[in-house]
N, C-alpha and C positions, 0 to 999 in steps of 0.2 A: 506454816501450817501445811501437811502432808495431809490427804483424808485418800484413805482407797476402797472401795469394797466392790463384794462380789457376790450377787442377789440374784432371787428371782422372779423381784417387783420392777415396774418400771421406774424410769427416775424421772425429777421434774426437772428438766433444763434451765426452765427459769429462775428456781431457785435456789436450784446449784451454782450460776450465776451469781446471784445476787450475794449469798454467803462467800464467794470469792472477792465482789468486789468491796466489800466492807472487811476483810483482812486488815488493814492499814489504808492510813491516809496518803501510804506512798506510794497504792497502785495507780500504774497509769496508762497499764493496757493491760487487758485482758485478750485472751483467745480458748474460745473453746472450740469443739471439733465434736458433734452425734455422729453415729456410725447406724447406721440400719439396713436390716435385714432384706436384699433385696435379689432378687429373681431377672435374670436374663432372658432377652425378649424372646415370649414365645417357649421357652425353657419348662414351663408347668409348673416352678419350686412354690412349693405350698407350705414349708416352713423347714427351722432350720433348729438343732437340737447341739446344745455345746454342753457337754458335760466338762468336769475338771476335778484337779486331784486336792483338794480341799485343805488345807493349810498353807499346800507348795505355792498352789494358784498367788494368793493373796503376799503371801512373803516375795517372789518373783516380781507381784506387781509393784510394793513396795518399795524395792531393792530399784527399777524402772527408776519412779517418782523419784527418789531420793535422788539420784545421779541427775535426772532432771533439774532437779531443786537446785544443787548444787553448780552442775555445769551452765545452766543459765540465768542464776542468781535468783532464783524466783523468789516471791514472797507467797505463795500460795499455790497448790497444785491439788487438783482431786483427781481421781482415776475410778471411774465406775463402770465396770462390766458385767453384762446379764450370764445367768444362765437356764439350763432348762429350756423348753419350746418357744418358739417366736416364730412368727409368721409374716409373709412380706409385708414392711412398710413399718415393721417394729422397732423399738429402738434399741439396740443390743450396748454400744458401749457410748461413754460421756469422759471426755477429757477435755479439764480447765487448767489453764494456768493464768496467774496474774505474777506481773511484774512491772518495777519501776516503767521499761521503756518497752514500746508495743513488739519490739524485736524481738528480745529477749521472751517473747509470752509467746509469739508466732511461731519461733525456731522451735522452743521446748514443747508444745503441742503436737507440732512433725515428727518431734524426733521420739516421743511416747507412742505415734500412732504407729511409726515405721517398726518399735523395736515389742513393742505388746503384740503385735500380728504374729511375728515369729518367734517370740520372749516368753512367752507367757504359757502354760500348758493346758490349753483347751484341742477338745477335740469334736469335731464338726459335722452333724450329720445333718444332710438332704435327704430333707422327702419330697416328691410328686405327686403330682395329681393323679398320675396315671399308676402309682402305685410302688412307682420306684424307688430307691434309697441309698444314697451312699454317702460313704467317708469322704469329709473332703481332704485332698493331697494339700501337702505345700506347695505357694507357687515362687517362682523362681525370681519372680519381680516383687514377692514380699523380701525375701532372704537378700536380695539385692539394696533397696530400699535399707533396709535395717541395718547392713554391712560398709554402706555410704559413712553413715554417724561414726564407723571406726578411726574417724582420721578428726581429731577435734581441731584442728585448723580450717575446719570446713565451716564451723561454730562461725 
């Protein structure tokens, strides 16, 4: 079971969860991973604005899960990411995996979180308190991170 989508309600962790772990009687580890919208000390970010290209978004995210599913045997994976405004302390994205062994669920959660940060076509705007606003850049330690998973001996 693959589930993805891309909203701009919040999601329930819990029972995102729970429909992961009743997939099969074969799961036997699960790993999930919330990502939220958060502000650097002192920084003023008052909220955070991801728009995306709306069909590509969700096929990319797909296209993710699937190789997930596949390279680490899962039996279940969901991928859910916000968009539209959020503000600090929001939940922006939910990624589960369940699998036979808690390994296999550990890895493929990393390896969705590393390759959605720079995989996936969202674009990122900060706003301030003090009125400021900008795009944010790529960073070089996501494109790093993501670029690691190219060697599946590393699996």
């Amino acid at each position: 079971m693959i589930r993805v989508q891309v909203q701009l309600d919040e999601f329930d962790m819990g029972a995102e969860m729970t429909v992961l772990s009743r997939i099969s009687g074969a799961v036997g580890g699960m790993s999930v991973f919330m990502g939220q919208v958060r502000g650097n000390q002192g920084d003023g970010l008052e909220s955070l604005t991801l728009e995306h290209y709306p069909g590509m978004t969700e096929k990319m995210l797909m296209g993710l899960a699937e190789e997930a599913f596949s390279r680490f045997h899962l039996l279940g994976c969901t991928v859910i990411h916000r968009v539209g405004t959020m503000y600090v302390g929001d939940p922006i994205v939910f990624v589960g995996t369940a699998a036979s062994h808690r390994a296999a669920a550990l890895q493929a959660t990393a390896f969705l979180i590393d390759r959605l940060k720079t995989g996936a076509p969202f674009w990122k705007l900060e706003r301030f308190t003090d009125g400021r606003s900008h795009w944010v850049d790529a960073r070089e330690t996501d494109d790093a991170a993501a670029a690691a998973w190219d060697d599946p001996s590393k699996d």
